[in-house]
N, C-alpha and C positions, 0 to 999 in steps of 0.2 A: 311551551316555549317556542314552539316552532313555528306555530299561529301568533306569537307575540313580533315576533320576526318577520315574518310576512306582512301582518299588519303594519309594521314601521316600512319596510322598504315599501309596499302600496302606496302611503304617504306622502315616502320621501320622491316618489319617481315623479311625479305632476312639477315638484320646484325643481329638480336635475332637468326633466325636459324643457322646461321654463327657460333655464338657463343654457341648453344647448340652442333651441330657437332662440332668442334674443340674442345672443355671444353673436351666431353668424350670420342673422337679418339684416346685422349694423355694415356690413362690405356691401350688402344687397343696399338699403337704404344710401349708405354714400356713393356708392355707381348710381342711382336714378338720381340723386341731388345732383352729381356731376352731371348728368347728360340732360337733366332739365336745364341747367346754367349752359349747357352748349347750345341747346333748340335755343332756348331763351338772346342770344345772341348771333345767331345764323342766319342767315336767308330764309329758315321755315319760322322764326319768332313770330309773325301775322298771323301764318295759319296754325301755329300753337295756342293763340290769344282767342283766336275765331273757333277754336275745339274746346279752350277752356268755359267760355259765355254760352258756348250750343244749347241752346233749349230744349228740354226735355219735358215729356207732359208724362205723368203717370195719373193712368182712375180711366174712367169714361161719364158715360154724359154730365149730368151736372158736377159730380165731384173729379174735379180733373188737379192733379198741383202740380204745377209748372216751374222749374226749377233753371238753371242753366248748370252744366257739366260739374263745375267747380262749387257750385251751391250742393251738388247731390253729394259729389264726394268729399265736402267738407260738416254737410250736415244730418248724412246718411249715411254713407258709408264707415265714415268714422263712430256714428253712432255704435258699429259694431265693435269698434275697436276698443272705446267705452266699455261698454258689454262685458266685455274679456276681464277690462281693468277689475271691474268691481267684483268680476270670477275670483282674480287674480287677489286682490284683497280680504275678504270675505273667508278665502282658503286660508291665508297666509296668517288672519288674525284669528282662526277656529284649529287649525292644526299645524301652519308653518313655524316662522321664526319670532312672528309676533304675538304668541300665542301665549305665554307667560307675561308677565308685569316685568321681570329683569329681564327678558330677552327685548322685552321690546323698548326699555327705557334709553339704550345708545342712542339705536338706528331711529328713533320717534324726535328723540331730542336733535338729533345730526338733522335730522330732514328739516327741522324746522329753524333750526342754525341756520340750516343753508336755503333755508326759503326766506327770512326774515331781512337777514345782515344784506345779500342782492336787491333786494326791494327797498334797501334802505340806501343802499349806496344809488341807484337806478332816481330815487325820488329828489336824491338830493342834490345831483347833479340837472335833473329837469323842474325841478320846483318854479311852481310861478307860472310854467309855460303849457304849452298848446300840448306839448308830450310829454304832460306829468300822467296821462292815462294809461302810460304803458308799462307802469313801476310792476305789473305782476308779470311782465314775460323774461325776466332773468330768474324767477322762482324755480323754474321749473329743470329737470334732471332729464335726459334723452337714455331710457334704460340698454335699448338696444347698441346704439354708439359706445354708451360707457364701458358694458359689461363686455361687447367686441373687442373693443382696445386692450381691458386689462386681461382678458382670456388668451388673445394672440402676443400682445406686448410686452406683458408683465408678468411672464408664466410664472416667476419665481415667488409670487403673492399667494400670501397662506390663505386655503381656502375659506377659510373665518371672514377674511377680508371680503371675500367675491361676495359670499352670501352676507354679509353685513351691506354693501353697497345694492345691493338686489332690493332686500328690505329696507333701505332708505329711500331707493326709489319709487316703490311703493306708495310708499308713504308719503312722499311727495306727488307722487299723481295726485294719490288723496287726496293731497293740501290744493293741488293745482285746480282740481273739479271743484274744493270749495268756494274757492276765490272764485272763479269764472263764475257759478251760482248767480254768488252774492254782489259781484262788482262788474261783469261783464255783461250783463242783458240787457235789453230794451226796456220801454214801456210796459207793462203789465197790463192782460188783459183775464181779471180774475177768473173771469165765468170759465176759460178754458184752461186757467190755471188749476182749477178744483177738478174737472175732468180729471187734468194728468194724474192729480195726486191721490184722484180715486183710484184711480187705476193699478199706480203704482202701490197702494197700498191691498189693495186686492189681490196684487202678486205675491205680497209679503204674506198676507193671511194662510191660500193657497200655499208658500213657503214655509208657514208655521206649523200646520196641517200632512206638511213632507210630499205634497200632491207631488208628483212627477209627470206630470201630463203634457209633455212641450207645446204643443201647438196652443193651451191656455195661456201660457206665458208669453206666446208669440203675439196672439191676437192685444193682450192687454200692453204689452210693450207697443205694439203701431199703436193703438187709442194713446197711449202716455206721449210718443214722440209727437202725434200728429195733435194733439194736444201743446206742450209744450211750443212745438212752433207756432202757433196759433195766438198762445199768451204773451210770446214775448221771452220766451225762458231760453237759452238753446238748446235744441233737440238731443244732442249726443247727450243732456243729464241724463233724460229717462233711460240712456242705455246702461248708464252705469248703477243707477236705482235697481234697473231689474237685475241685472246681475248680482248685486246684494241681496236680492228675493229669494233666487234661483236652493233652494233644501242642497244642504251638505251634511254626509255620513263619514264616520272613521273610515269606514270599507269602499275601498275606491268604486267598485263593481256595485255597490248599491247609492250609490253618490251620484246624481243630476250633474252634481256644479261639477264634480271631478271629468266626469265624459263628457260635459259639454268644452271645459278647459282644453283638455284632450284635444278635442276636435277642432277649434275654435283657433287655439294658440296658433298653429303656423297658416293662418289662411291670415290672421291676424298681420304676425312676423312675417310671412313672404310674400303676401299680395298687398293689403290695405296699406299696411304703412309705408310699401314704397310707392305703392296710386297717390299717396296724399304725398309724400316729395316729389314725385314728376310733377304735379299740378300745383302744388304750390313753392318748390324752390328755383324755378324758374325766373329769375330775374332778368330784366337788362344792364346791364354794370355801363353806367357811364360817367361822368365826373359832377353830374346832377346827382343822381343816386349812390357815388361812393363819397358821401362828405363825410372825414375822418375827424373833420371840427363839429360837428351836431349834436347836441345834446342827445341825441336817440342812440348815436353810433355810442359815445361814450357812456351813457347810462348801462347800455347792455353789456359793451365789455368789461367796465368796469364790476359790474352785478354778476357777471358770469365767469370771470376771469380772476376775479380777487374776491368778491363778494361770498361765493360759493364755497371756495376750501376756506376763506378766515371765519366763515359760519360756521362750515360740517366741523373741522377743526376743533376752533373754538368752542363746541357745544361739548365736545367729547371730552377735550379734555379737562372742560369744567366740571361734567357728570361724572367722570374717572375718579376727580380730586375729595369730589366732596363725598361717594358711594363708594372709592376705594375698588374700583371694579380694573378687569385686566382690559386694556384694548383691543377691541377685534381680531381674533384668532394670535393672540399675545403678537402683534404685528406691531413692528418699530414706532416711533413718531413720524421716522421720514414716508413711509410707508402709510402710513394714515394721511401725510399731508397730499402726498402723490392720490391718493385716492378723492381726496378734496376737490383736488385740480382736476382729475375727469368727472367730477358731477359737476363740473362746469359747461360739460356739452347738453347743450338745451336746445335743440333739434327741433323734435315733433311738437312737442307740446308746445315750447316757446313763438314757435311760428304759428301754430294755432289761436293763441293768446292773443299773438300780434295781428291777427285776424280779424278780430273783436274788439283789440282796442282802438284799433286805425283803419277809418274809413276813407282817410286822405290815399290815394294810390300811390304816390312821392312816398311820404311816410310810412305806408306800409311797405314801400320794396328795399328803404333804405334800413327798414328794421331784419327785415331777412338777411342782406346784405351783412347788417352788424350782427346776427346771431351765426349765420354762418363762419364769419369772421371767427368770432368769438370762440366757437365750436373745435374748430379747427385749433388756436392756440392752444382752448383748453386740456384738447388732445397731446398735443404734443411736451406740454408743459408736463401733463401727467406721466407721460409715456417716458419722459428724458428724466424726470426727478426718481421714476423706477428705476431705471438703467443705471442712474448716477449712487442709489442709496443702495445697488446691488452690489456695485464697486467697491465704493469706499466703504459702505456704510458700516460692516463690520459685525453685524447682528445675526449671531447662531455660526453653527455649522455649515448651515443650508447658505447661506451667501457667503461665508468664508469660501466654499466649493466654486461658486458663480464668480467669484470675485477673481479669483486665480485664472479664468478663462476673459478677464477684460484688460 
């Protein structure tokens, strides 16, 4: 019994740390968004632009790749953050919350509500146009932002909810790497396309086999990246491929993917993903770049700001009606809807997306502009529909207690 017990808290502590890094990454990430938008508008905005293009050579003699700052940290460095994701998945679909068929049928259908219903809103307001290429960057869920907010903001949400929104966002990274695959890449150049996928399938073998030998996985993961960029594909896939390779055990202590997550998660959470907001949410806001009549401005906030809770929403509670199933840790409607409205902050990934779909510089600063925008509402909309539904809302013990102190 007591090894049965063990065993479960081993498990469960990779998703609690999970979720402690990412709850407080998201203050760290919005302090470097804010203070990129300050450089990005100051008197150092030139020599922030002339740091972001710096050229950088990695190799020697013949094989040199030459990158500039914001190419390394958008197609390197992020590769590791990839990495994690497909840790972070692979765990979650082998022992976490998606690990059953009913655990996963809410959080799988919500994620795809709310990737679907924003892409639909985003396409249909730019149809026709030069920025109908960007319908996939309101898809995406900012884990870190979300799970910040409702950790510090909305303490009074049953934990069912927290870890129901964790694995929705998951699952939506998922969905976010498929789409970039398959809709985001350049030209194809096959011969180095088969490299990668040698490679990466040579990892999985090695995986199959339970090899643990890191440094094998290491070498085949640079062949897969330096591959991949090569064909045309981008690079941050092969990080998320290997990371799906990487052998997973029940027993944390005999588990690769478990101590590389470990180790991984907060270099992830406190360094990477705020290098990639100083360097890319960096704007200059001026009356070019804030047009609030654009089909880009509006496609996103509409996909991020309505598109996202009337999908995550709507997905649930059609899976409820027709399965008969309870809601996310038996949590209200208003409470679900409030959860909606923060998978509406699309941060990291939606800026990344918008990366690859706009090579116009206008259009790409005026899209960060509109997901930050967007970001923010979604925040607050979230944050005020929790406070409002703790009030009034009436539901249990537990907010009749909160409601008496509003």
């Amino acid at each position: 019994m007591k090894e049965t017990i063990k065993s479960m808290q081993g498990l469960a502590e990779p998703f609690l740390a999970f979720l402690r890094w990412e709850a407080s990454s998201g203050v760290i990430l919005l302090a470097c968004a804010i203070l990129a938008l300050i450089v990005a508008n100051s008197p150092l905005s030139e020599s922030y632009e002339h740091l972001l293009h710096y050229p950088i050579a990695i190799g020697a003699g013949e094989y040199v790749l030459e990158m500039g700052l914001l190419h390394w940290i958008n197609d390197g460095l992020m590769a590791v953050f990839f990495f994690v994701i497909g840790l972070e998945i692979k765990r979650e679909f082998l022992y976490g919350e998606l690990r059953t068929y009913s655990a996963m049928l809410l959080p799988v259908g919500a994620a795809l509500g709310g990737m679907l219903v924003p892409a639909i809103f985003y396409a249909a307001i730019n149809y026709g146009q030069s920025t109908f290429g960007g319908w996939g960057i309101p898809m995406a869920t900012d884990i870190a932002f979300a799970l910040g907010i409702m950790t510090i903001a909305a303490r009074q949400a049953p934990l069912g909810l927290v870890v129901f929104l964790t694995a929705l966002a998951i699952v939506d990274d998922l969905g976010a790497i498929v789409v970039i695959a398959l809709f985001y890449n350049t030209d194809l150049t096959v011969s180095a396309l088969f490299l990668g996928l040698a490679a990466v399938a040579a990892a999985f073998v090695l995986g199959r086999f339970r090899v643990r030998f890191l440094p094998a996985y290491i070498a085949l993961g640079l062949v897969a990246w330096l591959a991949f960029l090569q064909a045309g594909i981008h690079p941050t896939i092969a990080g998320v491929l290997l990371g799906l390779s990487i052998p997973a055990a029940a027993d944390p202590e005999a588990s690769l993917l478990h101590k590389l997550e470990h180790a991984l998660e907060p270099w992830s959470a406190y360094a990477i993903m705020p290098i990639f907001a100083l360097a890319n949410a960096g704007v200059a806001i001026s009356l070019a770049t804030l047009d609030m009549t654009s089909p880009i401005f509006l496609g996103i906030l509409a996909g991020l700001c309505l598109g996202k809770p009337i999908g995550i929403f709507g997905a649930v509670f059609v899976l409820c009606k027709v399965f008969r199933l309870q809601l996310p840790g038996n949590a209200t409607k208003s409470q679900l809807a409030a959860t909606g409205m923060l998978g509406g902050i699309g941060f990291t990934m939606s800026i990344f997306i918008a990366s690859l779909a706009f090579t116009d510089s206008a259009m790409l600063d005026l899209a960060k502009i509109s997901i930050l925008s967007a970001s923010i509402l979604s925040g607050l909309f979230g944050t005020a529909f929790f406070k409002l539904q703790a009030c009034f809302g009436g539901a249990g013990e537990k907010n009749k207690k909160i409601a008496k102190g509003c």
